[in-house]
mmCIF file of the N, C-alpha and C atoms, coordinates in Angstrom:
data_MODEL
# 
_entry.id   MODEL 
# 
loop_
_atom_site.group_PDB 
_atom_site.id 
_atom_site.type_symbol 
_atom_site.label_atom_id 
_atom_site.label_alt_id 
_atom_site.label_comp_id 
_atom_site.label_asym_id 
_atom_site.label_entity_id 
_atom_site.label_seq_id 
_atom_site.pdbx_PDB_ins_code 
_atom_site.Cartn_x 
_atom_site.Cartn_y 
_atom_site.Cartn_z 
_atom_site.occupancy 
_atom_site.B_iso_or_equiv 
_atom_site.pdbx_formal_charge 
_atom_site.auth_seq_id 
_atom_site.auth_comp_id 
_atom_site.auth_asym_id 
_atom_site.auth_atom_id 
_atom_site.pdbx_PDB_model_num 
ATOM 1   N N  . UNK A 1 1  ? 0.843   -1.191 0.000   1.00 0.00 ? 1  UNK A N  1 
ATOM 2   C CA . UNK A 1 1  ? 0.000   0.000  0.000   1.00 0.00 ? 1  UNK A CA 1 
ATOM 3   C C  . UNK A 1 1  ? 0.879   1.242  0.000   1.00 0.00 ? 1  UNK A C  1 
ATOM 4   N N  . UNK A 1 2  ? 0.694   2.497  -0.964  1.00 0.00 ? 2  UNK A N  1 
ATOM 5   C CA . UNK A 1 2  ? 1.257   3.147  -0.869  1.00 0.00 ? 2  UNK A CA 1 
ATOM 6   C C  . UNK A 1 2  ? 0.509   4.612  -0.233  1.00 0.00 ? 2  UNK A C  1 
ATOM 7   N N  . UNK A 1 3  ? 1.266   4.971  0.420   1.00 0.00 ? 3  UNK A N  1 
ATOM 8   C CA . UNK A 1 3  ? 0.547   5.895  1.464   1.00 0.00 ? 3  UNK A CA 1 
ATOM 9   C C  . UNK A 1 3  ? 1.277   7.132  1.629   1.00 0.00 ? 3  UNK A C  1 
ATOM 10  N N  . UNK A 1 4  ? 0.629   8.711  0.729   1.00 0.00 ? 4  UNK A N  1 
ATOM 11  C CA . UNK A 1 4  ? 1.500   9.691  0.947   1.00 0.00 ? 4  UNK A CA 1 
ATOM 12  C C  . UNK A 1 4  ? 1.073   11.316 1.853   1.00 0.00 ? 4  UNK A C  1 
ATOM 13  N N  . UNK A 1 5  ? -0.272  10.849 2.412   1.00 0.00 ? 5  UNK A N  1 
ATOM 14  C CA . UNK A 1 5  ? -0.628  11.956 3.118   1.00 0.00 ? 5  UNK A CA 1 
ATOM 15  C C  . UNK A 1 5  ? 0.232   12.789 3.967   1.00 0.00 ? 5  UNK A C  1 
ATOM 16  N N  . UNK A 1 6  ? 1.442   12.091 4.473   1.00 0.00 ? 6  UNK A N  1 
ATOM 17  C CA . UNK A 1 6  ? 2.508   12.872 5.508   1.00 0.00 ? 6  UNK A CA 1 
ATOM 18  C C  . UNK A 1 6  ? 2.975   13.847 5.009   1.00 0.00 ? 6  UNK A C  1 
ATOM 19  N N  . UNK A 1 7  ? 3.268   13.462 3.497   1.00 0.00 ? 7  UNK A N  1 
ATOM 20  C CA . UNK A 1 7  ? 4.502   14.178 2.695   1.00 0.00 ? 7  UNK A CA 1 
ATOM 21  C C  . UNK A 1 7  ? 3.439   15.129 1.744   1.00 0.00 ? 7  UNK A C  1 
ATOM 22  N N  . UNK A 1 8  ? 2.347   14.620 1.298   1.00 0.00 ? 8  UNK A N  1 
ATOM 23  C CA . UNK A 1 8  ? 1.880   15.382 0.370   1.00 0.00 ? 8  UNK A CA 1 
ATOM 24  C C  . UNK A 1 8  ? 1.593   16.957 0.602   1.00 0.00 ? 8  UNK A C  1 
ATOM 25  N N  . UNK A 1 9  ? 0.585   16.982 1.705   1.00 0.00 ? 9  UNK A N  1 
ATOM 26  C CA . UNK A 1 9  ? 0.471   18.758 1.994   1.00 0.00 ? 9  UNK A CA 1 
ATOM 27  C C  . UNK A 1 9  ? 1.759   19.523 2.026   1.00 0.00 ? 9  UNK A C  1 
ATOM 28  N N  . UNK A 1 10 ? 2.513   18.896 2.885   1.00 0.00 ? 10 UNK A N  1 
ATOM 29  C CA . UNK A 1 10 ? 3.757   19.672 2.919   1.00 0.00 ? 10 UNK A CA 1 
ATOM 30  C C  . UNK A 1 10 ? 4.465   20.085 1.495   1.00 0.00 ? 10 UNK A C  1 
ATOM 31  N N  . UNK A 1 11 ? 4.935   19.455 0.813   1.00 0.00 ? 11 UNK A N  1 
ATOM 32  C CA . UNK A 1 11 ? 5.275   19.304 -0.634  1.00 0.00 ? 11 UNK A CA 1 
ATOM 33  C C  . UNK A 1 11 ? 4.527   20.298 -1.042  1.00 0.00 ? 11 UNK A C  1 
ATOM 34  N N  . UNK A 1 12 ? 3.010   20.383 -1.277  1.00 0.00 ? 12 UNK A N  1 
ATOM 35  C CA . UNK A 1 12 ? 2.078   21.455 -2.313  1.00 0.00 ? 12 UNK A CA 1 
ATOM 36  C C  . UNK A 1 12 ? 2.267   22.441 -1.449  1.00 0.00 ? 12 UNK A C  1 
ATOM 37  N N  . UNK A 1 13 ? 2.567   22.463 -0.009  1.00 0.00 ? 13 UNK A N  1 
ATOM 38  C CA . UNK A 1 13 ? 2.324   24.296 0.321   1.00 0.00 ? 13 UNK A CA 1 
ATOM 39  C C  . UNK A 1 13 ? 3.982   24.612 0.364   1.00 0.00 ? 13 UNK A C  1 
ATOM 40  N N  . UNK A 1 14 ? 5.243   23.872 0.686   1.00 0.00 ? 14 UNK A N  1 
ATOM 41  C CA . UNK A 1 14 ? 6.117   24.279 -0.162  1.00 0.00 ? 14 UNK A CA 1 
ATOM 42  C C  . UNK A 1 14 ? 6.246   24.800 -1.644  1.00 0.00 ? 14 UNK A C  1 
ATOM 43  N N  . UNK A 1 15 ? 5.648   24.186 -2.359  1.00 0.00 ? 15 UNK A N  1 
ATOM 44  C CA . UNK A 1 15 ? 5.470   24.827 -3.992  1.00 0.00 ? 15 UNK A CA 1 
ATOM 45  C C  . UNK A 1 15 ? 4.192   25.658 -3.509  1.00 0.00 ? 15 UNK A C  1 
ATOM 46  N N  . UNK A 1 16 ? 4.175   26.446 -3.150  1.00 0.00 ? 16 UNK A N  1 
ATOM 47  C CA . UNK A 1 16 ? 3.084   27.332 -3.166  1.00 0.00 ? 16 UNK A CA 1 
ATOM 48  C C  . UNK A 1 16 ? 2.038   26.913 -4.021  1.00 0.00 ? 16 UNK A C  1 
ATOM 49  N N  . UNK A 1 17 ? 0.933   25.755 -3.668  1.00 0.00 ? 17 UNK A N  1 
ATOM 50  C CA . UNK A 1 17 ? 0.142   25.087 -4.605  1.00 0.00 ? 17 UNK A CA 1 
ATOM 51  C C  . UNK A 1 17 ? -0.918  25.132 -4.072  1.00 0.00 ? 17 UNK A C  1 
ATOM 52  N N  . UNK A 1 18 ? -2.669  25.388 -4.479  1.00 0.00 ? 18 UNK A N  1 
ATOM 53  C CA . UNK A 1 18 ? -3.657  24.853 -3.651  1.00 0.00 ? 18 UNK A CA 1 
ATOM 54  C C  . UNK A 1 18 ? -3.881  23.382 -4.115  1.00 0.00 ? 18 UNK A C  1 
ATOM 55  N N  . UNK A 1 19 ? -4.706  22.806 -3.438  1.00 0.00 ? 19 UNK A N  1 
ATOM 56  C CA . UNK A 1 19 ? -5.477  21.034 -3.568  1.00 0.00 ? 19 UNK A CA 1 
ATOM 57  C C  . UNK A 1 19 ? -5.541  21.526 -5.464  1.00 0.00 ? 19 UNK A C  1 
ATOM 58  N N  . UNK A 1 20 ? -6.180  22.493 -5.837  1.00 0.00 ? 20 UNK A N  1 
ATOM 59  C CA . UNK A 1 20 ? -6.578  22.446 -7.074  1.00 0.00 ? 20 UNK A CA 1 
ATOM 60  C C  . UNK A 1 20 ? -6.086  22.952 -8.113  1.00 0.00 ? 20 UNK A C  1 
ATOM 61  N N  . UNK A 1 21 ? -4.756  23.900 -7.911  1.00 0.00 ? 21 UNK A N  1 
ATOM 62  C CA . UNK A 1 21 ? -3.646  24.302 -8.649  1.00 0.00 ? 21 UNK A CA 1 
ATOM 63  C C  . UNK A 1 21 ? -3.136  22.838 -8.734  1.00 0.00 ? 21 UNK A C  1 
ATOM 64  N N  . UNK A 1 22 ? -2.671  22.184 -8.073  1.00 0.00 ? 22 UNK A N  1 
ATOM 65  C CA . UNK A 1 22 ? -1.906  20.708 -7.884  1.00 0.00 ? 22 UNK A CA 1 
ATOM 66  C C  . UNK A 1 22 ? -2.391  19.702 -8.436  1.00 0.00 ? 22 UNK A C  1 
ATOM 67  N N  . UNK A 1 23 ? -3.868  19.493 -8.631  1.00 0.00 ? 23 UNK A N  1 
ATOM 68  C CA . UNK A 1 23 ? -4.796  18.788 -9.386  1.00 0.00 ? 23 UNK A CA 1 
ATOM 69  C C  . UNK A 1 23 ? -4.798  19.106 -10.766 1.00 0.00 ? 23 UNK A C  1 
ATOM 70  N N  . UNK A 1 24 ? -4.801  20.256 -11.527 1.00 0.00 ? 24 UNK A N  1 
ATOM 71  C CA . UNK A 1 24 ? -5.248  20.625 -12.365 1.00 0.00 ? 24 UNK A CA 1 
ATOM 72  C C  . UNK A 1 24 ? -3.462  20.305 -13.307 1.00 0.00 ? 24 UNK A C  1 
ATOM 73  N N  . UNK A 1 25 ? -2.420  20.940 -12.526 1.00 0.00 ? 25 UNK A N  1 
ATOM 74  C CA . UNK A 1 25 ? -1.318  20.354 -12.829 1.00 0.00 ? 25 UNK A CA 1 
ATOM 75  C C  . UNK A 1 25 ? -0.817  18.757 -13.309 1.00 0.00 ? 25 UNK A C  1 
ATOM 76  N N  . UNK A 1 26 ? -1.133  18.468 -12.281 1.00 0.00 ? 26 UNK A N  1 
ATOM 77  C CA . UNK A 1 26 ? -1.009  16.602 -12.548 1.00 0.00 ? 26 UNK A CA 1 
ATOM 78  C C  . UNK A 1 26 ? -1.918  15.462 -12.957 1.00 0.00 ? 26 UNK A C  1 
ATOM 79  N N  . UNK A 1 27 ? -2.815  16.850 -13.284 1.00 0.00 ? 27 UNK A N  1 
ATOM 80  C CA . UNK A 1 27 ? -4.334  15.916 -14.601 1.00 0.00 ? 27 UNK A CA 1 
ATOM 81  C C  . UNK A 1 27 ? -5.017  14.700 -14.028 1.00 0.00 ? 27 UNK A C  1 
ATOM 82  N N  . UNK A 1 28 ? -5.005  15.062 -11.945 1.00 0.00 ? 28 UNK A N  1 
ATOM 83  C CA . UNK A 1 28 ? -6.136  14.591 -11.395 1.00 0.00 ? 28 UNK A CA 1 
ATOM 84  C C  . UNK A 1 28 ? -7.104  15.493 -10.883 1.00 0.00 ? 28 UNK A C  1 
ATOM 85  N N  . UNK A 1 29 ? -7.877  14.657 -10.115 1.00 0.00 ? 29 UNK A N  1 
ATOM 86  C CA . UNK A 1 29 ? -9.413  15.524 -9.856  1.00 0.00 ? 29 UNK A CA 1 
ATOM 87  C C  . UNK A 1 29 ? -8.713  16.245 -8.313  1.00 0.00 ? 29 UNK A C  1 
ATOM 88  N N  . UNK A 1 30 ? -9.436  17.599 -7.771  1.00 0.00 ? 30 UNK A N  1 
ATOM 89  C CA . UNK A 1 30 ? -8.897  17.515 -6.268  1.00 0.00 ? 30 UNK A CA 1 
ATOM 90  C C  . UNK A 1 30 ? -9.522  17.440 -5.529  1.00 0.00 ? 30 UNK A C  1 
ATOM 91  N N  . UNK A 1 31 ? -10.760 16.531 -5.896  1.00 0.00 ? 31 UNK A N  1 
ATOM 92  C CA . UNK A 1 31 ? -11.027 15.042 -4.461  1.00 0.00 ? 31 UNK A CA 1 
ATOM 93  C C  . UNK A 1 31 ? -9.598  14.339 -4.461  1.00 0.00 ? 31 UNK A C  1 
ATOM 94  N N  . UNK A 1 32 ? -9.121  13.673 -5.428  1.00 0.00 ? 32 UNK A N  1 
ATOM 95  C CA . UNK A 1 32 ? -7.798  12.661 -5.527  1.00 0.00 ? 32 UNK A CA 1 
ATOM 96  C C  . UNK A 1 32 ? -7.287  13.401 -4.207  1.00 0.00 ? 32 UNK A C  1 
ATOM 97  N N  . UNK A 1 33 ? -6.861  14.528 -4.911  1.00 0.00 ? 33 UNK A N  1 
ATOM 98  C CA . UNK A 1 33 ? -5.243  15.417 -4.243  1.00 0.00 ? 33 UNK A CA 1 
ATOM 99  C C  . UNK A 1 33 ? -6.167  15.412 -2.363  1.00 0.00 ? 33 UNK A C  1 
ATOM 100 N N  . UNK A 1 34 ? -7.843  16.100 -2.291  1.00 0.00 ? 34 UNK A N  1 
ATOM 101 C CA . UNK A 1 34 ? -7.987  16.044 -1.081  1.00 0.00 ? 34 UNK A CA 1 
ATOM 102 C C  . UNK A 1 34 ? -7.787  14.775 -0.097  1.00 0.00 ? 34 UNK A C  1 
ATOM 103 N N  . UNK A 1 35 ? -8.597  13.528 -0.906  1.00 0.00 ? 35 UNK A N  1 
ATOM 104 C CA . UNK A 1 35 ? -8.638  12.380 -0.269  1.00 0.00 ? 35 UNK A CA 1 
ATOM 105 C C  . UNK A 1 35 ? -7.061  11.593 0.000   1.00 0.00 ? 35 UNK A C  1 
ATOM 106 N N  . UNK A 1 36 ? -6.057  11.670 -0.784  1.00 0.00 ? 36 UNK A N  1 
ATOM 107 C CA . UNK A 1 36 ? -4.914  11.145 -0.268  1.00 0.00 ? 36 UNK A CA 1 
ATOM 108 C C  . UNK A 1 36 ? -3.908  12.028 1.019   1.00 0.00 ? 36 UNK A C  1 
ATOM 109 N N  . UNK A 1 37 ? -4.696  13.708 0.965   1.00 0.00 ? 37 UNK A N  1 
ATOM 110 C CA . UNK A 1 37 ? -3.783  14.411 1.820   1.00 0.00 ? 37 UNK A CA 1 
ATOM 111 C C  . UNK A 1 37 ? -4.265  13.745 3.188   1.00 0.00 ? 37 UNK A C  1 
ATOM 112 N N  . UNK A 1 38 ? -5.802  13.406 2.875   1.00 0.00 ? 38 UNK A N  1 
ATOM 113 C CA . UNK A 1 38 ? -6.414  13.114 4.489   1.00 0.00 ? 38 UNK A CA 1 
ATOM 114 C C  . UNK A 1 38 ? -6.106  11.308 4.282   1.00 0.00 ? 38 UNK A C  1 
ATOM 115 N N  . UNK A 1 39 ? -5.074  10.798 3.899   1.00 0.00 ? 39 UNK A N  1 
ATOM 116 C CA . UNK A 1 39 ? -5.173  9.528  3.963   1.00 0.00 ? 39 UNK A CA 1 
ATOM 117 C C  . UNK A 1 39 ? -6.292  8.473  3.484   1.00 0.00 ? 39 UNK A C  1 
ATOM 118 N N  . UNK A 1 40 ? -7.180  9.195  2.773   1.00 0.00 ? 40 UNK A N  1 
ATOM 119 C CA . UNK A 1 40 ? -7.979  8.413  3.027   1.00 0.00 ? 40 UNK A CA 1 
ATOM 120 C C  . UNK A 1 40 ? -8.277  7.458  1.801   1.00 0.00 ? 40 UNK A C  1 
ATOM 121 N N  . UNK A 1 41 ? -7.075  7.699  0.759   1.00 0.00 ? 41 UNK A N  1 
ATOM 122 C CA . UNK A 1 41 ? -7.282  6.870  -0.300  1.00 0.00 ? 41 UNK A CA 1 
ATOM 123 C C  . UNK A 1 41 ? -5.669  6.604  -0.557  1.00 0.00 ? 41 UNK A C  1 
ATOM 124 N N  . UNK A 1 42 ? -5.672  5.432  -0.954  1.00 0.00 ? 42 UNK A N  1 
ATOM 125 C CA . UNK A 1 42 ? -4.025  4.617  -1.292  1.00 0.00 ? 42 UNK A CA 1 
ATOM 126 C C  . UNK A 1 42 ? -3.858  5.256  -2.624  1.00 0.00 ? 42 UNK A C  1 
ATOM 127 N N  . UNK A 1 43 ? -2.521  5.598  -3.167  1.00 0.00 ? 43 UNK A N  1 
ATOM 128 C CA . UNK A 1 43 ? -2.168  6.709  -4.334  1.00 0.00 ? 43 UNK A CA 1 
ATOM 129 C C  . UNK A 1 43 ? -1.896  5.502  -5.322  1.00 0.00 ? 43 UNK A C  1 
ATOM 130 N N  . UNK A 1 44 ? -2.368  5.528  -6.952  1.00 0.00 ? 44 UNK A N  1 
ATOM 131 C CA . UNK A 1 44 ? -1.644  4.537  -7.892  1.00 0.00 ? 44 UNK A CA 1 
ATOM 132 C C  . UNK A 1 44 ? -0.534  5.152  -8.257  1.00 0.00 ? 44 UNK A C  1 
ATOM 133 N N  . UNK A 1 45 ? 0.229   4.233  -8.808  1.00 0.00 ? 45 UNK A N  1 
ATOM 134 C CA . UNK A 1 45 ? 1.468   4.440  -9.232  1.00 0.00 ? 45 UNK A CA 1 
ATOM 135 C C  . UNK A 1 45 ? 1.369   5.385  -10.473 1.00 0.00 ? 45 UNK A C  1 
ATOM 136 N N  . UNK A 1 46 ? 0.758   5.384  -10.907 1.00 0.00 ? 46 UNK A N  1 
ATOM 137 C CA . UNK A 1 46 ? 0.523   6.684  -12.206 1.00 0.00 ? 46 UNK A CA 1 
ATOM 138 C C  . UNK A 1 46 ? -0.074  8.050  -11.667 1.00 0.00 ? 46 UNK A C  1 
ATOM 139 N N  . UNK A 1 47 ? -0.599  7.759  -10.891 1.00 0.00 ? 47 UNK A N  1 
ATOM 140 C CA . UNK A 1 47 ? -0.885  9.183  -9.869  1.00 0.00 ? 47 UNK A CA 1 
ATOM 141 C C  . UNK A 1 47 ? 0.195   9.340  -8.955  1.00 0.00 ? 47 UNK A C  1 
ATOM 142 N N  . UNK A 1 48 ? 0.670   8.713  -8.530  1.00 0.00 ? 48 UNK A N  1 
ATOM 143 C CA . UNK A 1 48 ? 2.443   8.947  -7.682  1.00 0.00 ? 48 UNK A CA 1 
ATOM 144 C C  . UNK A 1 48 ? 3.476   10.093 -8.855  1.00 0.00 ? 48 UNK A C  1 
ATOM 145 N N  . UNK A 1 49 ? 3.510   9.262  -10.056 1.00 0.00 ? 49 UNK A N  1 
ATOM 146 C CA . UNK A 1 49 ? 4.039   10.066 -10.859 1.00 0.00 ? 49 UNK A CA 1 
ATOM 147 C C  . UNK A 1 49 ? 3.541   11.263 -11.275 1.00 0.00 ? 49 UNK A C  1 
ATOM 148 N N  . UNK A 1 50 ? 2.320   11.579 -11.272 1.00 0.00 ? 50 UNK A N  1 
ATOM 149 C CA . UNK A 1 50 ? 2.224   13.021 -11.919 1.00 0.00 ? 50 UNK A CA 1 
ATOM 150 C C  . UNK A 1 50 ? 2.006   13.682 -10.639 1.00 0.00 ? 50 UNK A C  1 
ATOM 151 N N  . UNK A 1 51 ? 2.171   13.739 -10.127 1.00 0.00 ? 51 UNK A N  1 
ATOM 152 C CA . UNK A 1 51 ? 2.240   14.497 -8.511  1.00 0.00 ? 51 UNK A CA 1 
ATOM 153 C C  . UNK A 1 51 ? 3.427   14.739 -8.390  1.00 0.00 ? 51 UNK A C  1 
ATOM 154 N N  . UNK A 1 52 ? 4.119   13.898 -8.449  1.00 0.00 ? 52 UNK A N  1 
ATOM 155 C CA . UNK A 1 52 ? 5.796   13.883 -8.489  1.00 0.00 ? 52 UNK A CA 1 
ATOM 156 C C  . UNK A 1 52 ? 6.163   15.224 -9.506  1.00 0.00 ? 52 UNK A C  1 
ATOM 157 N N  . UNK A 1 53 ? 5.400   14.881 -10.862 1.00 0.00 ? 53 UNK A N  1 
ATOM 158 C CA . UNK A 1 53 ? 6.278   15.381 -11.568 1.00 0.00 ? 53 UNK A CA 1 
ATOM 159 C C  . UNK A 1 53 ? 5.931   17.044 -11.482 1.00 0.00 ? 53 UNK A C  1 
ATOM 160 N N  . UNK A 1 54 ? 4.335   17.309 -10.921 1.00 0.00 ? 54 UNK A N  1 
ATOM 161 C CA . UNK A 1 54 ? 3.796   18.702 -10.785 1.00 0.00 ? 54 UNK A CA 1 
ATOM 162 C C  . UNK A 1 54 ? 4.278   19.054 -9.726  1.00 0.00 ? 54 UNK A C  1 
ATOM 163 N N  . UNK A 1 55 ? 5.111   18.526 -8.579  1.00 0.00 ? 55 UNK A N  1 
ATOM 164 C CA . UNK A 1 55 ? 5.571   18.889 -7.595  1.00 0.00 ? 55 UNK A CA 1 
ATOM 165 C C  . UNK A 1 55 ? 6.931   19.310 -7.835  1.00 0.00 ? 55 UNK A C  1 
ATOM 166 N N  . UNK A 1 56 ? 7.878   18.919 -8.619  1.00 0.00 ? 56 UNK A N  1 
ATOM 167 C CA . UNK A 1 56 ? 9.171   18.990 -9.155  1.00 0.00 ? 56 UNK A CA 1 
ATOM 168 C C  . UNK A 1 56 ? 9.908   17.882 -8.024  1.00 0.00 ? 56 UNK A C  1 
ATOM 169 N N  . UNK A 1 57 ? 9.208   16.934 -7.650  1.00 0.00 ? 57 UNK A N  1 
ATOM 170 C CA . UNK A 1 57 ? 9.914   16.006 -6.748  1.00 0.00 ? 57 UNK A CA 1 
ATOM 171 C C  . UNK A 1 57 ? 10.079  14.657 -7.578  1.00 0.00 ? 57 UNK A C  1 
ATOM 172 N N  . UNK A 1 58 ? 11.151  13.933 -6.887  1.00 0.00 ? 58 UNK A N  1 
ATOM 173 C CA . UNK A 1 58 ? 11.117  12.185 -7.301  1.00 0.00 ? 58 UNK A CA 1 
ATOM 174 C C  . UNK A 1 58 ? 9.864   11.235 -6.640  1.00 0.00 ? 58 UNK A C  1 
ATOM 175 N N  . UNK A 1 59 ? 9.420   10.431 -7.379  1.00 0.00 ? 59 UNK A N  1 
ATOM 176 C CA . UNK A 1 59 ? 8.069   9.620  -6.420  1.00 0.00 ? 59 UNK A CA 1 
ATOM 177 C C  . UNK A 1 59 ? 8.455   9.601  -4.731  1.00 0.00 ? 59 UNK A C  1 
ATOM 178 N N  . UNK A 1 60 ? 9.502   8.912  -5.043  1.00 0.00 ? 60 UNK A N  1 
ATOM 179 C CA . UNK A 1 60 ? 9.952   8.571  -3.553  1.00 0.00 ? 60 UNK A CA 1 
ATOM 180 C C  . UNK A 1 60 ? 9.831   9.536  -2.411  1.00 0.00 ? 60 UNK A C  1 
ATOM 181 N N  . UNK A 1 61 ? 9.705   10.662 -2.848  1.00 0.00 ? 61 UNK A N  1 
ATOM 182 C CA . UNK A 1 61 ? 9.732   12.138 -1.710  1.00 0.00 ? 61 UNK A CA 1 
ATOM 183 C C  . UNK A 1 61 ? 8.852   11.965 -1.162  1.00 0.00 ? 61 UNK A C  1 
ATOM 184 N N  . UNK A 1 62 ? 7.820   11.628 -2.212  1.00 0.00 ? 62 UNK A N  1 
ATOM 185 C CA . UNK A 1 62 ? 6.017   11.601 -1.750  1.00 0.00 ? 62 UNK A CA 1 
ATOM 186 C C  . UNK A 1 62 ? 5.687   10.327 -0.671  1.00 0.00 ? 62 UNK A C  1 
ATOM 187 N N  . UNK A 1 63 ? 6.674   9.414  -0.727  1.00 0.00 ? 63 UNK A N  1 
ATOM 188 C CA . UNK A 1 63 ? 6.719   7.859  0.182   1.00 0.00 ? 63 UNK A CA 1 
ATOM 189 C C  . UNK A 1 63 ? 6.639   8.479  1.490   1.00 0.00 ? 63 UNK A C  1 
ATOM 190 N N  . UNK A 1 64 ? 5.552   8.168  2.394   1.00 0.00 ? 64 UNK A N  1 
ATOM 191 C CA . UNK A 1 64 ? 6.113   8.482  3.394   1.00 0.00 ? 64 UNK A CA 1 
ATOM 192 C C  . UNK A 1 64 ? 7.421   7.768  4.174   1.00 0.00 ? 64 UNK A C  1 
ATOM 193 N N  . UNK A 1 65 ? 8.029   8.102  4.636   1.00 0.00 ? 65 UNK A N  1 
ATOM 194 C CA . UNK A 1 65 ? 9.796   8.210  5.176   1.00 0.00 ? 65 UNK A CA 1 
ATOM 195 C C  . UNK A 1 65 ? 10.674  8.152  3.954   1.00 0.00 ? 65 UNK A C  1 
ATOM 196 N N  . UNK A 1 66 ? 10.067  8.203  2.591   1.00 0.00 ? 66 UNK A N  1 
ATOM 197 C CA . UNK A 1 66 ? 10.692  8.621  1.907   1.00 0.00 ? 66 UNK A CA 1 
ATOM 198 C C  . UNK A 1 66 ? 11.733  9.831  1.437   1.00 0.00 ? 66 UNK A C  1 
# 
């Protein structure tokens, strides 16, 4: 299970991002971006990546203890 709520908020309000600047970037919805900040949904690996890549981070950042 991959699980990035720890890392995610932090990450988008470092890039100065809202839930829906960040969504609209990485060509998901921002329920996605809300529901994984609150844990409450496991991230796919193709949504790992475009988060990653709208964040300017490597997937792994987004891992939590990553």
């Amino acid at each position: 299970m991959i699980v990035i709520s720890a890392r995610l908020r932090p990450l988008r309000e470092r890039a100065a991002l809202t839930q829906r600047e960040l969504a609209d970037q990485a060509g998901v919805t921002q329920s996605t971006v809300q529901r994984l900040e609150a844990g409450l949904q496991e991230v796919r690996p193709t949504t790992l990546r475009k988060l990653a890549k709208a964040l300017g981070v490597k997937p792994a950042e987004l891992m939590d203890g990553g």
